[in-house]
C-alpha positions in Angstrom: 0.0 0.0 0.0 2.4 2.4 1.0 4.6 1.8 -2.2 1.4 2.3 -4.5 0.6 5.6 -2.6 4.3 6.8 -3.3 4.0 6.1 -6.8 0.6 8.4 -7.0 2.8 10.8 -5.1 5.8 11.2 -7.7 2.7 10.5 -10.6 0.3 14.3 -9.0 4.0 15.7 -8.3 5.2 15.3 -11.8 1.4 16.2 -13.2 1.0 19.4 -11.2 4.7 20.5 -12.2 4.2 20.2 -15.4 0.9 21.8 -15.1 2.9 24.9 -13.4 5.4 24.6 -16.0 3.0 25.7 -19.2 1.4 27.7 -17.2 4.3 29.7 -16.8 5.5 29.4 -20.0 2.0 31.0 -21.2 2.5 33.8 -19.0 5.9 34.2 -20.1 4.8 33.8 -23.9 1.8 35.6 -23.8 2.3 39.8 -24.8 1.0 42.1 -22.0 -2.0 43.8 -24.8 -3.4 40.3 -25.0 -3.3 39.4 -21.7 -5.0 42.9 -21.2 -7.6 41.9 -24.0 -8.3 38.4 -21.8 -8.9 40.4 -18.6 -11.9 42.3 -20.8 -13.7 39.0 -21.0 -12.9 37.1 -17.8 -15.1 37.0 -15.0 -12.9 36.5 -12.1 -10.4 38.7 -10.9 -7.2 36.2 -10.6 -6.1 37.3 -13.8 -6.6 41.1 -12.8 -4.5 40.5 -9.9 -1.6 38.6 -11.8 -1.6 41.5 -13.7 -1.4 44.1 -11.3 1.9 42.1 -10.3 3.1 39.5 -12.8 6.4 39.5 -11.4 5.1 38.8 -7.7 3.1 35.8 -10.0 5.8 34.5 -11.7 8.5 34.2 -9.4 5.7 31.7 -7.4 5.0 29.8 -10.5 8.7 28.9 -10.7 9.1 28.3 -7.0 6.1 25.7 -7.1 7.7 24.5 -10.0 10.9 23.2 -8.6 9.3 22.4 -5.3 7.1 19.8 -7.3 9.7 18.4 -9.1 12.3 18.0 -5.8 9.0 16.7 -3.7 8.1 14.1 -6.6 12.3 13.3 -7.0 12.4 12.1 -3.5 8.9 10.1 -3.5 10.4 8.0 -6.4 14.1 7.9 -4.6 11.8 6.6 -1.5 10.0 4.4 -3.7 12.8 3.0 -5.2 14.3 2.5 -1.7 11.5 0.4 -0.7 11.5 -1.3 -3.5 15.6 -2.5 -3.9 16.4 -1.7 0.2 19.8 -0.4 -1.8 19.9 3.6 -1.4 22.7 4.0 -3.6 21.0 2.4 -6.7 17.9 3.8 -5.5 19.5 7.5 -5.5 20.8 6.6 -9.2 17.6 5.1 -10.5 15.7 8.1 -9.2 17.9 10.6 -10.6 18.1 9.2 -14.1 14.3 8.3 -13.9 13.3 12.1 -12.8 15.6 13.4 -15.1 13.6 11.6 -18.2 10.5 12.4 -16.4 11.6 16.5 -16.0 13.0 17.0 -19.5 9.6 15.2 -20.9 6.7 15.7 -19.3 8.0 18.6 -17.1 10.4 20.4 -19.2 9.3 20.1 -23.1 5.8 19.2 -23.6 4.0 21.5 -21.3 6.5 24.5 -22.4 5.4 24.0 -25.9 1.9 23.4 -25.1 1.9 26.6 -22.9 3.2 28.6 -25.9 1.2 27.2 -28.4 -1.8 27.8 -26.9 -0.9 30.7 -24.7 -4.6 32.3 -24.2 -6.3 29.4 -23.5 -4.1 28.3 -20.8 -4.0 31.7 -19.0 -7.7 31.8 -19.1 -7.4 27.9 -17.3 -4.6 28.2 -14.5 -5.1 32.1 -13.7 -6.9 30.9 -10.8 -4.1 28.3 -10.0 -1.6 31.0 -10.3 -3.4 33.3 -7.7 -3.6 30.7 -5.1 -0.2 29.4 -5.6 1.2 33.3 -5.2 -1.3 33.9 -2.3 -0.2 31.0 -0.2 3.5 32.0 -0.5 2.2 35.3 0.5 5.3 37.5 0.9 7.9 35.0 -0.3 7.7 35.8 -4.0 8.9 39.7 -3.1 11.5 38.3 -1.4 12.9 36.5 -3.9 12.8 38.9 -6.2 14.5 41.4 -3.6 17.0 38.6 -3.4 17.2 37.9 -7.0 17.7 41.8 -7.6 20.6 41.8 -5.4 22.8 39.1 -6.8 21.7 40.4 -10.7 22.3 43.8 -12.0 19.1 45.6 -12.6 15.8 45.7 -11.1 12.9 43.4 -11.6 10.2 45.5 -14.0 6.3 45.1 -13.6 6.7 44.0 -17.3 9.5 41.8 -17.1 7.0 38.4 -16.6 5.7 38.7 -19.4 7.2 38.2 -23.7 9.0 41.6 -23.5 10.0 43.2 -26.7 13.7 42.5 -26.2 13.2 38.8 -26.7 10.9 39.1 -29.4 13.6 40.5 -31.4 16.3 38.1 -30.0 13.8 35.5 -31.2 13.4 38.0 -34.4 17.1 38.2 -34.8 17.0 34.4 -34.8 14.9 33.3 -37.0 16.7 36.1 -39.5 19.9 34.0 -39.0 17.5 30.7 -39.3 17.0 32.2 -42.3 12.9 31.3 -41.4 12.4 34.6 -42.5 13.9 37.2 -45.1 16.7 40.1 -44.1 14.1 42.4 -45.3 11.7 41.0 -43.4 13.2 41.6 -40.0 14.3 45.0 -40.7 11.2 46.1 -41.5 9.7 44.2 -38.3 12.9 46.1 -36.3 12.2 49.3 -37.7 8.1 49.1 -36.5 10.0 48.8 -33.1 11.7 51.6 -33.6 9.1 53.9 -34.1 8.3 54.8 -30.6 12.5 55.5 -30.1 12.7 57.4 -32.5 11.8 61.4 -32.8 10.5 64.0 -35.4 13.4 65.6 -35.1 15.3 62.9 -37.2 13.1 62.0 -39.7 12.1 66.3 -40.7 12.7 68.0 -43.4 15.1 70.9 -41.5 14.1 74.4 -41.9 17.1 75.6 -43.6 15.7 72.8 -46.6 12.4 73.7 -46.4 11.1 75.5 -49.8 8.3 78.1 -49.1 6.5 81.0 -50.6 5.9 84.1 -49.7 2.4 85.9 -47.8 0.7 88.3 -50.8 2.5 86.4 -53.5 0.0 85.4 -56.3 -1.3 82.1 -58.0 0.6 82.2 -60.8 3.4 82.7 -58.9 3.1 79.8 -56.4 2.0 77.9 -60.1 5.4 79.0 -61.4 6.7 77.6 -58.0 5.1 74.5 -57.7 5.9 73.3 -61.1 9.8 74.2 -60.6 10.2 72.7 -56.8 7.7 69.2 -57.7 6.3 69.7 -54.4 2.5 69.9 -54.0 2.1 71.4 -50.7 3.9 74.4 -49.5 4.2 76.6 -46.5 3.4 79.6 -46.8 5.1 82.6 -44.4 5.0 85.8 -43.4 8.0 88.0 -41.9 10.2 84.7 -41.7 9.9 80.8 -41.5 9.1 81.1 -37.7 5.9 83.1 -39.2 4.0 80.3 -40.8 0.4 81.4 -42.0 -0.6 78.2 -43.4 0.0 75.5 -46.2 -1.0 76.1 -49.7 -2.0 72.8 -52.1 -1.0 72.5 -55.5 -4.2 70.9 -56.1 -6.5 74.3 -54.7 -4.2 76.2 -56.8 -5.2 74.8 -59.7 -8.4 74.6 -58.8 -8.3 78.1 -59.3 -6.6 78.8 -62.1 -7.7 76.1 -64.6 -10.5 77.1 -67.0 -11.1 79.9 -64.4 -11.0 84.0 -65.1 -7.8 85.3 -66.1 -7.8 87.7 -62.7 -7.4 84.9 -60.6 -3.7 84.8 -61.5 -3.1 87.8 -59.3 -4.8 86.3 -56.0 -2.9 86.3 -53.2 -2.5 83.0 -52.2 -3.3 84.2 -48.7 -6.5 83.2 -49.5 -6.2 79.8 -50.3 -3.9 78.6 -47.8 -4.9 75.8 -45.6 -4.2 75.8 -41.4 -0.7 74.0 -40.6 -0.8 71.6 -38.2 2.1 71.8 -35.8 4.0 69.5 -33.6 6.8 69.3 -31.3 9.9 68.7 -32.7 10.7 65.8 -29.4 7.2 63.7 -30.2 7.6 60.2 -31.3 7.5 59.1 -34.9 4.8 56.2 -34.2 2.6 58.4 -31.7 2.7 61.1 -35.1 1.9 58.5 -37.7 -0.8 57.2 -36.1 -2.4 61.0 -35.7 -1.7 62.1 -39.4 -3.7 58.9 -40.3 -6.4 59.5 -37.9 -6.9 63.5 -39.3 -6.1 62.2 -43.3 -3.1 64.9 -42.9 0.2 64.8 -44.8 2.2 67.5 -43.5 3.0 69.3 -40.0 4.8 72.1 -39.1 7.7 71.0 -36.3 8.4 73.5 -33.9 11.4 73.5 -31.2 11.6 74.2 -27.7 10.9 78.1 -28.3 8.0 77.8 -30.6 10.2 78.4 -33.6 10.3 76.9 -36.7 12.6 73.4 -36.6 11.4 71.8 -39.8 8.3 70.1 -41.4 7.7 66.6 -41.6 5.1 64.5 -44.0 3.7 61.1 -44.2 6.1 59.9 -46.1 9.0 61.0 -44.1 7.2 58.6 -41.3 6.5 55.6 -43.9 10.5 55.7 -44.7 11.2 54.6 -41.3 9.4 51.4 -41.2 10.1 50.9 -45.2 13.7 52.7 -46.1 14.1 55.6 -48.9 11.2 56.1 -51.0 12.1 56.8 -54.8 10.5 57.3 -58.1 10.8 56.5 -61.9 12.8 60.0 -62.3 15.7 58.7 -60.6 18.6 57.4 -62.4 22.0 56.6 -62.1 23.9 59.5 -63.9 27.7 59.8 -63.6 29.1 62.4 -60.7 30.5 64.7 -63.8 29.5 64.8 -68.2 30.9 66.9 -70.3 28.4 68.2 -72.3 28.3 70.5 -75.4 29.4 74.4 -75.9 31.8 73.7 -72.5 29.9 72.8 -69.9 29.5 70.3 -67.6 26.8 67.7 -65.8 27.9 67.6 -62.2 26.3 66.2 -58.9 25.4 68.1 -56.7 27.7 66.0 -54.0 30.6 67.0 -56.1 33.2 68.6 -54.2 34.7 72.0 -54.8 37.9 71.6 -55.7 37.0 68.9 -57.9 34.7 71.6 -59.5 37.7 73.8 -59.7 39.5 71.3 -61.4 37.4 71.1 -64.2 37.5 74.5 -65.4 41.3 75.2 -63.8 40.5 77.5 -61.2 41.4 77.1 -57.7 38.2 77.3 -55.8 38.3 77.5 -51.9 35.0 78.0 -49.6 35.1 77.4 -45.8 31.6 76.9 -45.1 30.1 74.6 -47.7 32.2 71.4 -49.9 30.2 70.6 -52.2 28.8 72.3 -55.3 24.7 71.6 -54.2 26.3 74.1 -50.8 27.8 76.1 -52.6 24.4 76.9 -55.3 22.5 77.0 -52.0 24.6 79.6 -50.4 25.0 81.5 -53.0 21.6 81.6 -53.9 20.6 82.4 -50.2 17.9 79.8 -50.4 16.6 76.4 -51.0 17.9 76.0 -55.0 15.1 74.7 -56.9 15.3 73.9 -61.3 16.1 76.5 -62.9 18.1 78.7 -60.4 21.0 80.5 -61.3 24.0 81.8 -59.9 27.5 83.3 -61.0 30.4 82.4 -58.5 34.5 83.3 -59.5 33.4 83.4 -63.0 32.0 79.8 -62.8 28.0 79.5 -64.0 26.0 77.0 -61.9 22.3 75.8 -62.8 19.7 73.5 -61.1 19.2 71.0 -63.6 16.9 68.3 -61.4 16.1 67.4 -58.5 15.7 63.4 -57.2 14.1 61.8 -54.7 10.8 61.8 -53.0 12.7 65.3 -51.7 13.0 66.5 -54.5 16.3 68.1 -53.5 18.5 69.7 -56.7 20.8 66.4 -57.6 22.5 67.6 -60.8 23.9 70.7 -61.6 25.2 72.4 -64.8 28.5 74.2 -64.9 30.2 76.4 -67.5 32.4 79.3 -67.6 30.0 82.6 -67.6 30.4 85.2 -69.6 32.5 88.1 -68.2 29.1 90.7 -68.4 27.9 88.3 -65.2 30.7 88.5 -63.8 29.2 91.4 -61.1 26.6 87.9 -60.5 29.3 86.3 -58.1 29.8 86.6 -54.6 29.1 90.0 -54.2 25.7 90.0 -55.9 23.5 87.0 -54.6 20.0 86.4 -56.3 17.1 87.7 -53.7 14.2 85.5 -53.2 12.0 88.2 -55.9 14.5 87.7 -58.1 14.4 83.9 -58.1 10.5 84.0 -58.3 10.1 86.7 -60.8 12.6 84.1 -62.8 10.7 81.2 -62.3 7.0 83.3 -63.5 8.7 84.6 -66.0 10.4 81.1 -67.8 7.0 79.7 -67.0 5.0 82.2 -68.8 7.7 81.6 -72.0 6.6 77.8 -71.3 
């Protein structure tokens, strides 16, 4: 009798471990929204309370855990006893049979059960869990008071369940698996990264920013629109910090196709739409998720001060989670061509000297090295196609602009003629200039 009653011992031991096992795997497993979504639809408040303090819960779990496996080890080492009167084979036996009977039915199965079916085995042993942590009462916080002390770092209220840590270790893995494509996992890391990372380093900064004007007309933000390839605009008053709205391509031309010729001359004051503004310190996830919810593509950043840091559009957000967004305009084209009548193709990453080179000047410039700086200096504002400017006797033109930016990527050089000369250093284009330029080639157009 007593040697049938031992064996139902080590039998419930082993059971009831394993039982604690998946249960804590599931816990483990299971992300905190879902257990969250669970508690919506359970009546009982054990799973509220493991919850409130899963570490407190988890901590138990694995202390019943090993106490059920140590109690049911030594009912089968006293079985065994009984059964051989040896207790040097009987300490072996027991050991190698509890070791089969921990790495199967303890340590494998219910692990991957718990996982598999994570929910469904919360909702079954949540009020198993409370009971096991509410017996131990206060010996859960110590351990973890003790398990703080030998480990660097303190326990978080998160830390029992799937944190987002191991889900890309486990990410990183199955990348190196090759389960599932580089791209794949970048894309999954870079959703991650959303909530790191800031406006500030996905903006368009201010000094890149291309704007128009408060009382310029229609056709002059036409003119503009057409030259930049942007379709929305800011539009300011004194200075960039002085944002009175944001003018659409798409209400301009509302106004000026098949409309009366006066409407050329309206201020585009009056069609400008209200900017939306954010801090320059909000997160890029928290943003996207609010330009999809108001159907808005741009926002104004502003710094600590209220001033004008930048703007920042939908796509700017999408290229975090998907990389550099490009279009059929883009080519490869090489850094310089030599082109007809003497001049020259060059990028606009091209450095200065290398510039120089080409038309056998020495060319020196301490605050800008390459020749996209130096047009946009020189010009004293964003270059856009079609701007022009005269520097040491040197022509430069924006030829086109790449990328979803559209910043100027190509640049035509040639030796001006000595009547500009008076165009270089000393005598910048103004921002009227550049506009009455751009109305007037479109007008020719």
């Amino acid at each position: 009798m007593t040697i049938w009653l031992l064996a139902l011992m080590g039998l419930l031991f082993a059971l009831t471990a394993a039982l604690v096992t998946a249960a804590e795997a599931a816990f483990s497993y299971l992300p905190r929204q879902e257990g969250e979504a669970l508690l919506a639809g359970s009546r009982t408040s054990s799973l509220r309370r493991i919850l409130d303090a899963p570490v407190a819960h988890m901590h138990a779990l694995r202390f019943w855990r090993v106490w059920f496996e140590m109690a049911g080890a030594v009912a089968v080492a006293i079985l065994l006893h009984d059964l051989l009167d040896n207790v040097w084979l009987a300490g072996l036996l027991a050991t190698a049979v509890m070791a089969a009977i921990g790495f199967v039915i303890v340590g494998v199965s219910p692990r991957q059960l718990g996982r598999t079916h994570a929910p469904a085995v919360v909702r079954m042993t949540a009020g198993l869990v409370s009971f096991l942590c509410a017996v131990l009462g206060p010996v859960p916080r110590w351990l973890v008071r003790i398990g703080s002390s030998i480990t660097p770092g303190a326990a978080r209220d998160e830390a029992a369940f799937f944190t987002q840590e191991e889900f890309r270790e486990l990410l990183s893995r199955a990348s190196d698996a090759e389960m599932i494509e580089d791209n794949e996992a970048e894309l999954i890391h870079s959703v991650f990264e959303l909530g790191d990372t800031k406006v500030r380093s996905v903006m368009v900064p201010r000094t890149d920013m291309v704007t128009i004007d408060s009382g310029s007309t229609l056709s002059q933000a036409m003119a503009l629109f057409l030259r930049s390839g942007y379709s929305r605009i800011p539009v300011i008053g004194e200075s960039s910090d002085d944002i009175r709205g944001l003018l659409y391509l798409k209400d301009v031309v509302a106004n000026l196709h098949g409309r009366p010729a006066s409407n050329l001359t309206r201020p585009v004051d009056s069609e400008c739409r209200p900017a939306r503004y954010v801090p320059e310190s909000k997160p890029v996830g928290d943003l996207l998720r609010e330009l999809q919810r108001e159907s808005t593509h741009v926002a104004i950043v502003i710094d600590e001060y209220g001033g004008t840091a930048g703007l920042v559009t939908l796509e700017d957000l999408i290229e975090e989670i998907v990389g550099e967004i490009v279009d059929e305009y883009d080519s490869e084209v090489p850094e310089q061509e030599r082109l007809d009548d003497g001049e020259f193709r060059v990028s606009a990453r091209m450095g200065i000297d290398d510039l120089g080179e080409l038309f056998g000047l020495d060319l020196d410039d301490e605050e800008v090295d390459t020749v996209g700086g130096l047009l946009a200096k020189t010009l004293g504002r964003v270059p856009i196609v079609g701007s022009e400017v005269t520097i040491d006797g040197i022509g430069l033109r924006a030829e086109r602009v790449e990328g979803r930016r559209n910043r100027v990527s190509h640049v035509i050089a040639y030796r001006a003629p000595t009547d500009y000369a008076h165009l270089s250093q000393h005598g910048r284009h103004t921002a009227q200039d550049d506009r009455e330029t751009i109305e007037a080639d479109h007008e020719r157009r």
